[in-house]
Backbone and ligand atoms as CSV (ligand in chain L), in Angstrom:
chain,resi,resn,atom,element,x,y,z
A,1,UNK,N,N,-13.150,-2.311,6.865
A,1,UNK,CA,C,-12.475,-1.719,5.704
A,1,UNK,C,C,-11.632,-2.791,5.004
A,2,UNK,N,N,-11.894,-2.773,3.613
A,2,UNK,CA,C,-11.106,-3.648,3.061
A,2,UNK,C,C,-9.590,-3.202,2.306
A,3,UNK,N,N,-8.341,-3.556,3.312
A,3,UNK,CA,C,-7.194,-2.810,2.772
A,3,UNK,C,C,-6.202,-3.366,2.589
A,4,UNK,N,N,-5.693,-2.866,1.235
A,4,UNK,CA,C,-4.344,-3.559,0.841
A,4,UNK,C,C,-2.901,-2.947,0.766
A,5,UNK,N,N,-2.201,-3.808,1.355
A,5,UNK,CA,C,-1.200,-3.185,2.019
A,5,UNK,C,C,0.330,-4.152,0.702
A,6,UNK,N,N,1.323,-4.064,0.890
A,6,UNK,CA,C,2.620,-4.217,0.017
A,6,UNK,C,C,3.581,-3.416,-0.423
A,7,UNK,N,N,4.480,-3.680,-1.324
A,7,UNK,CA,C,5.975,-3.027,-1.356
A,7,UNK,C,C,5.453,-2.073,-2.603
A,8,UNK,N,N,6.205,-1.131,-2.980
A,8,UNK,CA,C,5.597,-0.177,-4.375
A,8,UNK,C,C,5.781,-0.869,-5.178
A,9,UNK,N,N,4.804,-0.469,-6.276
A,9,UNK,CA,C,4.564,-1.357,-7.551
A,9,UNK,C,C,4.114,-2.672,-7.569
A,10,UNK,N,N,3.322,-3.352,-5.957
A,10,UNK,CA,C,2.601,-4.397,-6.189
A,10,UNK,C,C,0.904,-4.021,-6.950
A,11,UNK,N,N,1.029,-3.015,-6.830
A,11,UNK,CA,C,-0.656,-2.867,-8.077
A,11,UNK,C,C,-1.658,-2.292,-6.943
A,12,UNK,N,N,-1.529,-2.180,-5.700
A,12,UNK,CA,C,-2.310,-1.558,-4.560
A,12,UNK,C,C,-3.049,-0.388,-5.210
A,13,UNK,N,N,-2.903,0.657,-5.649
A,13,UNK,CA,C,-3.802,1.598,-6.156
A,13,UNK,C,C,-4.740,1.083,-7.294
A,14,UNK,N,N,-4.091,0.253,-8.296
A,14,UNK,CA,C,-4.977,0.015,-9.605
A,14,UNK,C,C,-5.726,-1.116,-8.857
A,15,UNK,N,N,-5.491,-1.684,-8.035
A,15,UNK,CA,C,-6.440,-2.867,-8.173
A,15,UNK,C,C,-7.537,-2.437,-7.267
A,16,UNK,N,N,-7.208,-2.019,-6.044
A,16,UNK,CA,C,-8.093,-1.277,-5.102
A,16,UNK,C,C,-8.949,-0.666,-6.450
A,17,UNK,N,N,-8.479,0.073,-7.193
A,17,UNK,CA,C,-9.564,1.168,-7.876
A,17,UNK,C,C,-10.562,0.266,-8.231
A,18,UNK,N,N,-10.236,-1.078,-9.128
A,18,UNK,CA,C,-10.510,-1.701,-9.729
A,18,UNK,C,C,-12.066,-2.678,-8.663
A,19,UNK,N,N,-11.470,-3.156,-7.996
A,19,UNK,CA,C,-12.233,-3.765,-6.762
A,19,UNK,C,C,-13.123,-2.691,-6.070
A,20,UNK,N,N,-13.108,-1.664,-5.418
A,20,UNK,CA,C,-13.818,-0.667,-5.028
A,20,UNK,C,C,-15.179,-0.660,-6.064
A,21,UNK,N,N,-14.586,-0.431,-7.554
A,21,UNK,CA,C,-15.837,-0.155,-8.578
A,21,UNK,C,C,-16.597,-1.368,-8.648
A,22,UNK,N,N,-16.071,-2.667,-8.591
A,22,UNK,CA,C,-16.839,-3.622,-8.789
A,22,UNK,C,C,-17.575,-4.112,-7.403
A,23,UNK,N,N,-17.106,-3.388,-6.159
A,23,UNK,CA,C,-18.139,-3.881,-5.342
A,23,UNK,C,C,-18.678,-2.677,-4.825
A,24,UNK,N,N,-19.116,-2.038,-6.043
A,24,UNK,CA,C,-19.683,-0.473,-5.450
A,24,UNK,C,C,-19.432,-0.097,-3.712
A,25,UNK,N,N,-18.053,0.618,-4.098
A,25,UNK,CA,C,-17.780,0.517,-2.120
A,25,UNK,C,C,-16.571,2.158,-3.123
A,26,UNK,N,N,-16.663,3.047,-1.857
A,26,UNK,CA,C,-15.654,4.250,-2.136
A,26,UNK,C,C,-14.263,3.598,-1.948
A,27,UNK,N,N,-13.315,4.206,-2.304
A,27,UNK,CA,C,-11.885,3.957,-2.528
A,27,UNK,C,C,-11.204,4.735,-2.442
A,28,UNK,N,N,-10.272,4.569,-1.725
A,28,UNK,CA,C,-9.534,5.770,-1.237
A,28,UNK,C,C,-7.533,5.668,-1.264
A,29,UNK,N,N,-6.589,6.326,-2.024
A,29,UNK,CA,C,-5.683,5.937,-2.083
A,29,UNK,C,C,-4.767,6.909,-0.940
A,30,UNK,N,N,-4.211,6.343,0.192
A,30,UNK,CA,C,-3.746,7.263,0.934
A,30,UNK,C,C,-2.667,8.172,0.618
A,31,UNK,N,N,-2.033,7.731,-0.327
A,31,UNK,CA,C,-0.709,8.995,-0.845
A,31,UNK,C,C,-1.841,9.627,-1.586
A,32,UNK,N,N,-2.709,9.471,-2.643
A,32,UNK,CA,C,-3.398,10.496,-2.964
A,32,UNK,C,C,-3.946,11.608,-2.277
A,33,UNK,N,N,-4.349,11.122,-0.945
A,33,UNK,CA,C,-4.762,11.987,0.295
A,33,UNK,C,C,-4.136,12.751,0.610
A,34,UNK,N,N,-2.859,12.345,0.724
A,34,UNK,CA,C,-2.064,12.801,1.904
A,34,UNK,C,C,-1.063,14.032,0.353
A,35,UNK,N,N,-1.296,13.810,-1.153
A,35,UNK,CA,C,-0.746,14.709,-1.385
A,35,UNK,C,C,-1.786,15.912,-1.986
A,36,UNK,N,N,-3.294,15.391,-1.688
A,36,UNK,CA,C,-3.879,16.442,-2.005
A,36,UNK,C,C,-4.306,17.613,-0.802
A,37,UNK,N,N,-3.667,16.718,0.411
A,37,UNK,CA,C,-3.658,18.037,1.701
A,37,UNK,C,C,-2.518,18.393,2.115
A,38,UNK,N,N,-1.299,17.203,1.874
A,38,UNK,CA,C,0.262,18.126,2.014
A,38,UNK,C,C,0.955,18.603,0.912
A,39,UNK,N,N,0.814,17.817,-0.334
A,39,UNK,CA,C,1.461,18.284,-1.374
A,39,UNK,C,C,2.344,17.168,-1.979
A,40,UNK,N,N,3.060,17.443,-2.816
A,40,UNK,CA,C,4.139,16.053,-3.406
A,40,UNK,C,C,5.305,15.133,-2.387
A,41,UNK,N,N,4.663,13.908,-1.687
A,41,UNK,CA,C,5.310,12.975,-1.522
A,41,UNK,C,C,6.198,13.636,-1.383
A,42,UNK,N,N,7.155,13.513,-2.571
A,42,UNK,CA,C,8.542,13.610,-2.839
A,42,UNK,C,C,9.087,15.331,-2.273
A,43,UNK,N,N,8.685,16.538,-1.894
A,43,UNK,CA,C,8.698,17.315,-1.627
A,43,UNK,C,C,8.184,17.311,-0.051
A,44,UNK,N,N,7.538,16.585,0.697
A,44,UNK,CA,C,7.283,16.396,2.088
A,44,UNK,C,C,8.125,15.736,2.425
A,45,UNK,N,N,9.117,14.735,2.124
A,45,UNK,CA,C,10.534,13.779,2.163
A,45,UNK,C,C,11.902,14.672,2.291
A,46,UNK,N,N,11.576,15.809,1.175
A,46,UNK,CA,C,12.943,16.480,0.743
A,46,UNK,C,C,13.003,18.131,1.736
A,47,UNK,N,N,11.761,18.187,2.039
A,47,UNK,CA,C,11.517,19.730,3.324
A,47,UNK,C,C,11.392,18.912,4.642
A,48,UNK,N,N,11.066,18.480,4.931
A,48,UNK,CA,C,10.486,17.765,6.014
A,48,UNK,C,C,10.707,16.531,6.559
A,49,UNK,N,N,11.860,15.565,5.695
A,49,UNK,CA,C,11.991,14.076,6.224
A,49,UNK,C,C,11.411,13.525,6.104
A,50,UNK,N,N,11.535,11.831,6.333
A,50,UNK,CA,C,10.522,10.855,6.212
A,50,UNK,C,C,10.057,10.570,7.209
A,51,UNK,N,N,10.519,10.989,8.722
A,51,UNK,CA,C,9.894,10.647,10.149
A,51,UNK,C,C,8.300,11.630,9.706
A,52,UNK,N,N,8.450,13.034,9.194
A,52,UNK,CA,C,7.512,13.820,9.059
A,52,UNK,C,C,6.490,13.209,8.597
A,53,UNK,N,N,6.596,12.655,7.444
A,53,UNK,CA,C,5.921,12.058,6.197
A,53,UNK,C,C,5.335,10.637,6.654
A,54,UNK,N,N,5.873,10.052,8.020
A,54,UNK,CA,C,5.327,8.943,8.281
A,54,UNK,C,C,4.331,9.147,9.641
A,55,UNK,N,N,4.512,10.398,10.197
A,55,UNK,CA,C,3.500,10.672,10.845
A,55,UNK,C,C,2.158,11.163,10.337
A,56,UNK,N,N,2.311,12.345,9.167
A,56,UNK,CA,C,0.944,12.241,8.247
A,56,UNK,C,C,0.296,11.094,7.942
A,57,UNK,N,N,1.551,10.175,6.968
A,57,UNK,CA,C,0.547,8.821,6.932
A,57,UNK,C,C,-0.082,8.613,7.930
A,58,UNK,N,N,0.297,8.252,8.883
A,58,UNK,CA,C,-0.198,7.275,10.162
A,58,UNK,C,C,-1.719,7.880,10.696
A,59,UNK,N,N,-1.308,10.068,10.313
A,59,UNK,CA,C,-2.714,10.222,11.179
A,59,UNK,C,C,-3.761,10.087,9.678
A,60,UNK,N,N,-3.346,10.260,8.668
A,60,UNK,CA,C,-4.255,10.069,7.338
A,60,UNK,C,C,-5.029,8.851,7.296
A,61,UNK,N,N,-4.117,7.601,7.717
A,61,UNK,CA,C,-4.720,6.244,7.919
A,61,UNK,C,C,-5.767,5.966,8.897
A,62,UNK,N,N,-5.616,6.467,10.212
A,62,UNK,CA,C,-6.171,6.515,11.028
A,62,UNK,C,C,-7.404,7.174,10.787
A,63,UNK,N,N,-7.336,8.457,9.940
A,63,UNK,CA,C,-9.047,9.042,9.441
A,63,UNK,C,C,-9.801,8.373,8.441
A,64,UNK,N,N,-8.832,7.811,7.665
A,64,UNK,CA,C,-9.736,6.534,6.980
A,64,UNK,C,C,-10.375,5.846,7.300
A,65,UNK,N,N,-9.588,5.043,8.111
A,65,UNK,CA,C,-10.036,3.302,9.031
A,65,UNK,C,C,-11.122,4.081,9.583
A,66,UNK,N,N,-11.873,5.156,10.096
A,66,UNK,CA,C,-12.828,5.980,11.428
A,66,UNK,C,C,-13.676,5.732,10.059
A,67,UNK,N,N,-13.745,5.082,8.538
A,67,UNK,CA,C,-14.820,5.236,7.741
A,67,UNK,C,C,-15.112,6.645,7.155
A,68,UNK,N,N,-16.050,6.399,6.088
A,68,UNK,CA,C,-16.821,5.378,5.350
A,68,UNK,C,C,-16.004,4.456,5.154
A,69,UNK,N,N,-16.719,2.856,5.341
A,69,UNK,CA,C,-16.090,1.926,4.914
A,69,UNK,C,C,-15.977,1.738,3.222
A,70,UNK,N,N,-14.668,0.829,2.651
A,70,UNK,CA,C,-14.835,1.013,1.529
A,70,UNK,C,C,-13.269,-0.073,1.592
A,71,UNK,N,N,-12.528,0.535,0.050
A,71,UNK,CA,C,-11.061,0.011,-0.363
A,71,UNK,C,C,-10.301,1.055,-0.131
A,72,UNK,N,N,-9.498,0.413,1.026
A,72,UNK,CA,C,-8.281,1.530,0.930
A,72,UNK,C,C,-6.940,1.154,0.486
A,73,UNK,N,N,-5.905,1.805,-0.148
A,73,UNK,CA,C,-4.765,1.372,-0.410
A,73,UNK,C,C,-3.863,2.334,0.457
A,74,UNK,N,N,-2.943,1.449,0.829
A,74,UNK,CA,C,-2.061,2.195,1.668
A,74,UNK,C,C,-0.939,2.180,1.025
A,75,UNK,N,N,0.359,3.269,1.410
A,75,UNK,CA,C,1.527,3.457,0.466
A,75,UNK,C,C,2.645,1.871,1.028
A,76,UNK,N,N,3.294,1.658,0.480
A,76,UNK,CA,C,4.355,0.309,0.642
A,76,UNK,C,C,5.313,0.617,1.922
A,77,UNK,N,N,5.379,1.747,2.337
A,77,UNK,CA,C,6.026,1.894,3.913
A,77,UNK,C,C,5.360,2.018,5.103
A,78,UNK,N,N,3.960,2.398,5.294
A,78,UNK,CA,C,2.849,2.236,6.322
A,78,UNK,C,C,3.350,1.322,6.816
A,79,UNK,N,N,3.563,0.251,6.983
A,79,UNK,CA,C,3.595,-1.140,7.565
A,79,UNK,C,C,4.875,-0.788,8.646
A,80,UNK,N,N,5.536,0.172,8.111
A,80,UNK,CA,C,6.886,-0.033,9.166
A,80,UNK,C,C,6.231,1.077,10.632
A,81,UNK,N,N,5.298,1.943,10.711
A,81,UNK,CA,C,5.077,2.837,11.766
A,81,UNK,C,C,4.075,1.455,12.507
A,82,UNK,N,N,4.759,1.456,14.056
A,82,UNK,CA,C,4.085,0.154,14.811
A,82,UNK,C,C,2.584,0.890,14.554
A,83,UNK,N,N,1.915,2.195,14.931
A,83,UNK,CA,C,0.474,2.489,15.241
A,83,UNK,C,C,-0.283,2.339,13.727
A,84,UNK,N,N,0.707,2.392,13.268
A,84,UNK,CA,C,-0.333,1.945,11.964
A,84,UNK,C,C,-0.704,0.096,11.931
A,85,UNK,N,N,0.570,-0.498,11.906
A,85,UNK,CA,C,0.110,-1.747,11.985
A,85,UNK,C,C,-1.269,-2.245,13.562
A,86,UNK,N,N,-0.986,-1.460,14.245
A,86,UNK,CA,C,-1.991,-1.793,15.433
A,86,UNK,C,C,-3.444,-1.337,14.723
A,87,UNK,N,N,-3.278,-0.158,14.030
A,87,UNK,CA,C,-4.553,0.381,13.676
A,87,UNK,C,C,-5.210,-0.769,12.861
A,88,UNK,N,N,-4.294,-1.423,11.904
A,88,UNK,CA,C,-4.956,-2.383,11.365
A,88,UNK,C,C,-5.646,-3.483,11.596
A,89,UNK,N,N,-5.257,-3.774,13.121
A,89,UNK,CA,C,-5.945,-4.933,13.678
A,89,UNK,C,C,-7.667,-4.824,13.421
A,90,UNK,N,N,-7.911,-5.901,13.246
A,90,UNK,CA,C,-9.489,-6.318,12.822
A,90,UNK,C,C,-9.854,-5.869,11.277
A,91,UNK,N,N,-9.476,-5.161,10.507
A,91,UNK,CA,C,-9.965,-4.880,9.291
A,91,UNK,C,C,-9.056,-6.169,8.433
A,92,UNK,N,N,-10.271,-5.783,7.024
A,92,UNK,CA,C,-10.030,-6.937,5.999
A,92,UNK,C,C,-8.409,-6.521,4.884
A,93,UNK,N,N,-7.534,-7.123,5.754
A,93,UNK,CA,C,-6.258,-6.507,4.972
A,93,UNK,C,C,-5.479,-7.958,4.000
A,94,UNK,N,N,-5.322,-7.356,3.116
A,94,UNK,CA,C,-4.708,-7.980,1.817
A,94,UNK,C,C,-3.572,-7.691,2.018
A,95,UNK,N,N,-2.102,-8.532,1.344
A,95,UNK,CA,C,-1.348,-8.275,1.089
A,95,UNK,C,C,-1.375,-8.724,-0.418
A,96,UNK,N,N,-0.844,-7.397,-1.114
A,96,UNK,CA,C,-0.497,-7.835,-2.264
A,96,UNK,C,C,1.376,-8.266,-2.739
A,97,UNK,N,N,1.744,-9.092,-2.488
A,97,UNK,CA,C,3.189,-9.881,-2.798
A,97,UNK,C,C,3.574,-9.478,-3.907
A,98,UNK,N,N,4.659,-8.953,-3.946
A,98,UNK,CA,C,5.594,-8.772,-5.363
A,98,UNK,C,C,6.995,-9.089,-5.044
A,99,UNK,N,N,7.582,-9.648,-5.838
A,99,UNK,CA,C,9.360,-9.655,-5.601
A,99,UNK,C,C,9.953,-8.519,-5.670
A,100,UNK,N,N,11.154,-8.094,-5.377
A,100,UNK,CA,C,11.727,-6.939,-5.197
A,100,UNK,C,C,12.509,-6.536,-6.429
A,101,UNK,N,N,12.626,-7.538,-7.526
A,101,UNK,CA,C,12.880,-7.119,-9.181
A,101,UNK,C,C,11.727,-6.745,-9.707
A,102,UNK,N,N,10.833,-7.737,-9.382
A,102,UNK,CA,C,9.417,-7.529,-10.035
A,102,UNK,C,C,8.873,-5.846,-9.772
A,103,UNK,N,N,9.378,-5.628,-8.211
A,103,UNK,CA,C,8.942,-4.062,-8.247
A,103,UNK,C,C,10.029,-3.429,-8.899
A,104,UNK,N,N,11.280,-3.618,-8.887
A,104,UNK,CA,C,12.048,-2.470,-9.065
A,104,UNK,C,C,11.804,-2.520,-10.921
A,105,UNK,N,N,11.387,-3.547,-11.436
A,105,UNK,CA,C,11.217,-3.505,-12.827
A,105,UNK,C,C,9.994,-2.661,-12.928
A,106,UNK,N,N,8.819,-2.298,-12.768
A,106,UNK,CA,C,7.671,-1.513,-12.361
A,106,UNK,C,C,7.541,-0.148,-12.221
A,107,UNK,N,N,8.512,0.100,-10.824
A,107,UNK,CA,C,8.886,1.524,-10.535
A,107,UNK,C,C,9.925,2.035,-10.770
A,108,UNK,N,N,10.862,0.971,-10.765
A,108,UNK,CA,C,12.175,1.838,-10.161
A,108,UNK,C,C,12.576,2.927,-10.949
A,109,UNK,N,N,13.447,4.138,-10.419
A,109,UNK,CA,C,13.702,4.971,-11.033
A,109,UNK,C,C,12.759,6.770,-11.042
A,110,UNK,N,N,11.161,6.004,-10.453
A,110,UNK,CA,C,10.301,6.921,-10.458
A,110,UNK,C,C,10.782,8.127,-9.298
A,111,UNK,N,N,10.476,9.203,-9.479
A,111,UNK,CA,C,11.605,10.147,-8.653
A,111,UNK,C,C,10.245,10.683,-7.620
A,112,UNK,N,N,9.141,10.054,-8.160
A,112,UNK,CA,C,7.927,10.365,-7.085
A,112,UNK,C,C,7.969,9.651,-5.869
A,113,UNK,N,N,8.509,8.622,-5.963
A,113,UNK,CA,C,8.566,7.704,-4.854
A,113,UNK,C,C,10.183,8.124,-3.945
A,114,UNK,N,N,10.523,8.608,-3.428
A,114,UNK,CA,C,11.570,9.418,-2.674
A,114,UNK,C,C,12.147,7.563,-1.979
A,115,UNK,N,N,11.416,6.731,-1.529
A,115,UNK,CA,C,12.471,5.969,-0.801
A,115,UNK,C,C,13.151,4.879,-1.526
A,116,UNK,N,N,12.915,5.066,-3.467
A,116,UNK,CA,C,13.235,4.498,-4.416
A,116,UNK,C,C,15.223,4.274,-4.318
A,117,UNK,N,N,15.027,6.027,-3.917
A,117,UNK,CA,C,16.475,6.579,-4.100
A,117,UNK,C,C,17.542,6.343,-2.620
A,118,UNK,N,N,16.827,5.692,-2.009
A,118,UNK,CA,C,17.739,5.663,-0.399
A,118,UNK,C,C,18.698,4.301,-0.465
A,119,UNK,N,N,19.465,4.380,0.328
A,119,UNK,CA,C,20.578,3.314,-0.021
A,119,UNK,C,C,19.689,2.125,0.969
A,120,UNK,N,N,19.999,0.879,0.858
A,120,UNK,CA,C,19.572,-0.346,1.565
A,120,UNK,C,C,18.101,-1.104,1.192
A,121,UNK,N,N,17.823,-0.098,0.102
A,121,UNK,CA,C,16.364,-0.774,-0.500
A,121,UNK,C,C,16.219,-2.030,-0.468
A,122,UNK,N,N,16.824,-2.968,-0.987
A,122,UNK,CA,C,16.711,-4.019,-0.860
A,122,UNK,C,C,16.474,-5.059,0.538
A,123,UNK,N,N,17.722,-4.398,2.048
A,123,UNK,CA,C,17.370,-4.817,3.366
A,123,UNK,C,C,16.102,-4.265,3.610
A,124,UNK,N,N,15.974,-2.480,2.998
A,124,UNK,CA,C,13.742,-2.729,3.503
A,124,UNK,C,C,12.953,-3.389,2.997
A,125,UNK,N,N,13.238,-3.495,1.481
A,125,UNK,CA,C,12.019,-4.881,0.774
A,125,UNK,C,C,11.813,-5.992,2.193
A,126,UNK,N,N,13.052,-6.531,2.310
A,126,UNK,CA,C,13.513,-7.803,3.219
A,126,UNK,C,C,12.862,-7.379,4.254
A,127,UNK,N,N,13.340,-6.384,5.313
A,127,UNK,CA,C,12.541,-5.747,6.187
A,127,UNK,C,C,11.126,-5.999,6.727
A,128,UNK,N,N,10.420,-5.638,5.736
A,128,UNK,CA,C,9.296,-5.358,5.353
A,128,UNK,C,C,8.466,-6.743,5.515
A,129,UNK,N,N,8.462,-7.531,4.695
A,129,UNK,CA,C,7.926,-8.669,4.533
A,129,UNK,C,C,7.563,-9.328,5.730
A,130,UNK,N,N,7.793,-9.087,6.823
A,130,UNK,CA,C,7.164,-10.017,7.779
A,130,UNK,C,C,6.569,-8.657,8.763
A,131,UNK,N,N,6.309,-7.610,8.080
A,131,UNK,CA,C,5.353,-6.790,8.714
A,131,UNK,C,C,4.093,-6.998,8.051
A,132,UNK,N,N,4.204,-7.069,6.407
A,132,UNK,CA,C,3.153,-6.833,5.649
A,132,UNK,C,C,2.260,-8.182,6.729
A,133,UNK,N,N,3.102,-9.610,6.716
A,133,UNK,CA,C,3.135,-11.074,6.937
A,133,UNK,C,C,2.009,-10.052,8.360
A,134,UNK,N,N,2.152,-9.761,9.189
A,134,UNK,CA,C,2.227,-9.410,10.501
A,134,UNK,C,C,0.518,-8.786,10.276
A,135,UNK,N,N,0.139,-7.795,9.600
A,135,UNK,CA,C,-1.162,-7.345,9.597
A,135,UNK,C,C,-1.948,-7.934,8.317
A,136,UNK,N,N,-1.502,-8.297,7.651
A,136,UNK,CA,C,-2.413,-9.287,6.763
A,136,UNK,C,C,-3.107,-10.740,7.231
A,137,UNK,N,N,-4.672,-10.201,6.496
A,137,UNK,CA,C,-5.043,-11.837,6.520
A,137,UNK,C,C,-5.214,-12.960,5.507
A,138,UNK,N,N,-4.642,-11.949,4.478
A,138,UNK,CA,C,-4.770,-12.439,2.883
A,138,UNK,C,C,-3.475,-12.024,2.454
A,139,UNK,N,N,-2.769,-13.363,1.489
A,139,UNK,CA,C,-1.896,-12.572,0.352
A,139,UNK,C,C,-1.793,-13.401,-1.110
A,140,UNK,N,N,-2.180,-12.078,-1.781
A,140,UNK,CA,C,-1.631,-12.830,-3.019
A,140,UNK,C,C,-0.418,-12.353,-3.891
A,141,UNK,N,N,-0.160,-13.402,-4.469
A,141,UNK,CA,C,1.189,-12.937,-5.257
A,141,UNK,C,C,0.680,-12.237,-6.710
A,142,UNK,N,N,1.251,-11.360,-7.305
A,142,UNK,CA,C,0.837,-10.553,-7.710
A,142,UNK,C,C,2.466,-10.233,-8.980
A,143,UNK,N,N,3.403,-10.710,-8.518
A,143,UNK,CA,C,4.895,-11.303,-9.287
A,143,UNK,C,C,5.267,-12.408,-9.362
A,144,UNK,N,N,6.628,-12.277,-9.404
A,144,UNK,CA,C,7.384,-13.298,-9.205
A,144,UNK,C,C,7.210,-14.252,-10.330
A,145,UNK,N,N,6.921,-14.623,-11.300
A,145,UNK,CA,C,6.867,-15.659,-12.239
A,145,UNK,C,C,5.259,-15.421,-13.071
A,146,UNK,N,N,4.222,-15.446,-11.773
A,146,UNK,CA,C,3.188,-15.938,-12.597
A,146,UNK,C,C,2.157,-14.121,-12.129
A,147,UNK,N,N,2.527,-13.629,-13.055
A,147,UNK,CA,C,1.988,-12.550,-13.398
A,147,UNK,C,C,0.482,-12.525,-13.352
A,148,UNK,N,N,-0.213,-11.838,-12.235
A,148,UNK,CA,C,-1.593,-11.477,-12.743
A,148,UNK,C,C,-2.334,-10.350,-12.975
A,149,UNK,N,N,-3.261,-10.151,-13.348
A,149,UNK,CA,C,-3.608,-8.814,-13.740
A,149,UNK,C,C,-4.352,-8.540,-13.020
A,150,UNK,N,N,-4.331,-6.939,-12.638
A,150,UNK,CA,C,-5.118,-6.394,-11.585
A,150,UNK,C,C,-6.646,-7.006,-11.850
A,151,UNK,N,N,-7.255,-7.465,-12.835
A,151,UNK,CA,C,-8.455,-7.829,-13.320
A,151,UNK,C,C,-8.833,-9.079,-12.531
A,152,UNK,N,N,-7.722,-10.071,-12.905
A,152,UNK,CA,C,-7.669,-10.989,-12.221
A,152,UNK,C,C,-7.670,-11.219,-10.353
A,153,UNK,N,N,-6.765,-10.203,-9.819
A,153,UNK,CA,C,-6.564,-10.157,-8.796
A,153,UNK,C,C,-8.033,-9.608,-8.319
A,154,UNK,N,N,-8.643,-8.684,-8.630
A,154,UNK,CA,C,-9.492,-8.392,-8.361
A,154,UNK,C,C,-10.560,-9.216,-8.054
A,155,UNK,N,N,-10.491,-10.392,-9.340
A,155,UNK,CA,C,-11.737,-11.165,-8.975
A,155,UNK,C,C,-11.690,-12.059,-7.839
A,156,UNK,N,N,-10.182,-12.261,-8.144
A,156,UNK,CA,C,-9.902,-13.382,-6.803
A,156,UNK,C,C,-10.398,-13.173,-5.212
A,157,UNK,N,N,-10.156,-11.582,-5.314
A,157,UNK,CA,C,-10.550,-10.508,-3.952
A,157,UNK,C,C,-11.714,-10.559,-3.395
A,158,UNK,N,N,-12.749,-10.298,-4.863
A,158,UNK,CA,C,-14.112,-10.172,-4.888
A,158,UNK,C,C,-14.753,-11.410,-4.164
A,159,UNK,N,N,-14.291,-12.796,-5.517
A,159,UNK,CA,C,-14.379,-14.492,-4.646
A,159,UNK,C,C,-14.267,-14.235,-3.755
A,160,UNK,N,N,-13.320,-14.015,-3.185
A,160,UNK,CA,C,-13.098,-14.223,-1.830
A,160,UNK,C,C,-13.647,-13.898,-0.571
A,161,UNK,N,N,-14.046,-12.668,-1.035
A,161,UNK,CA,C,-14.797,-12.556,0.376
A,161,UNK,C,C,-15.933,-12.349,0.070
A,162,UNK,N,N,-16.605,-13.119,-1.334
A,162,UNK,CA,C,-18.166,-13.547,-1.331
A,162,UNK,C,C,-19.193,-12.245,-1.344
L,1,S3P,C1,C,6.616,4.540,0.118
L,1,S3P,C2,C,5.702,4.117,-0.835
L,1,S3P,C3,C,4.845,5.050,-1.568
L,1,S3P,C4,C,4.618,6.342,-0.782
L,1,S3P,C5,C,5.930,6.909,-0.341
L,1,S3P,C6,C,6.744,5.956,0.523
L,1,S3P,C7,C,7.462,3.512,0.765
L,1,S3P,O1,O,3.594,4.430,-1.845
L,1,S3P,O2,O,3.796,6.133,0.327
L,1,S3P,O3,O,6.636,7.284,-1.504
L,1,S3P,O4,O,8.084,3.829,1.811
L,1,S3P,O5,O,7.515,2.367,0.260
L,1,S3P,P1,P,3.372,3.278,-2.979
L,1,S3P,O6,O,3.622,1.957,-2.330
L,1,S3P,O7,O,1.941,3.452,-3.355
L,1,S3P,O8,O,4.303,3.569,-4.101
């Protein structure tokens, strides 16, 4: 499975879409999944917690990775549940890199994303980064100065793994 993993608003859904179509392969966005069988993100966070919400992910991910193979995008907090990062071992995982202005210029503010609004965002960006580091075998930058377009990124993806 080819999957890309990063912080919100590194482009993981558009580019996956984008890459999926060009290497005729299904695509699958796991918050899309997970809110067309639990319901709104942001409403599974606000009834239920985020421990709740990170166990769906984890078993949602897990029915993915079992195939069809294809592009999957995973949401920007997956990386922190250890069984998800184990699950990832051996598949083709991307990191897509963004700075933490670069995202908060992107998303921030979006009231869909529930861990937008939690205090210490910035120590999880930080957090984070040497998990994404941890199950990736690829990363590209995708902020930070030199802006690319999911078009671009895509092709680079495509190159890449020939
Ligand atoms: C989350 C990121 C979201 C979604 C949920 C939690 C996070 O996915 O899974 O709101 O903890 O960073 P995106 O990265 O697709 O926004």
């Amino acid at each position: 499975m080819i999957v890309l993993v990063g912080f919100m608003g590194a482009g993981k859904s558009t580019i996956g879409r984008l890459l999926a179509e060009h290497m005729a392969l299904p695509f699958t966005d796991v918050d899309e999944l997970i809110e067309q069988r639990h319901g709104p993100i942001a409403a599974i966070f606000e009834q239920r917690g985020e421990a709740a919400f990170r166990r769906i992910e984890a078993d949602t991910i897990d029915n993915c990775l079992a195939g069809p193979d294809g592009v999957l995008a995973l949401g920007g907090g997956a990386v922190e549940t250890p069984r998800v990062r184990q699950a990832l071992t051996g598949h083709e995982v991307w990191w897509l890199r963004i700075g933490f202005d670069d995202a908060l210029a992107r998303v921030g503010g979006d009231p869909s994303r529930p861990v937008l609004a939690t205090p210490g965002l910035r120590d999880r960006f930080e957090a984070r980064q040497p998990l994404y580091a941890e199950v990736a075998a690829h990363v590209l930058d995708v902020g930070n100065g030199y802006r690319q377009t999911a078009d671009t990124v895509r092709r680079l993806i495509a190159g890449r793994l020939g």
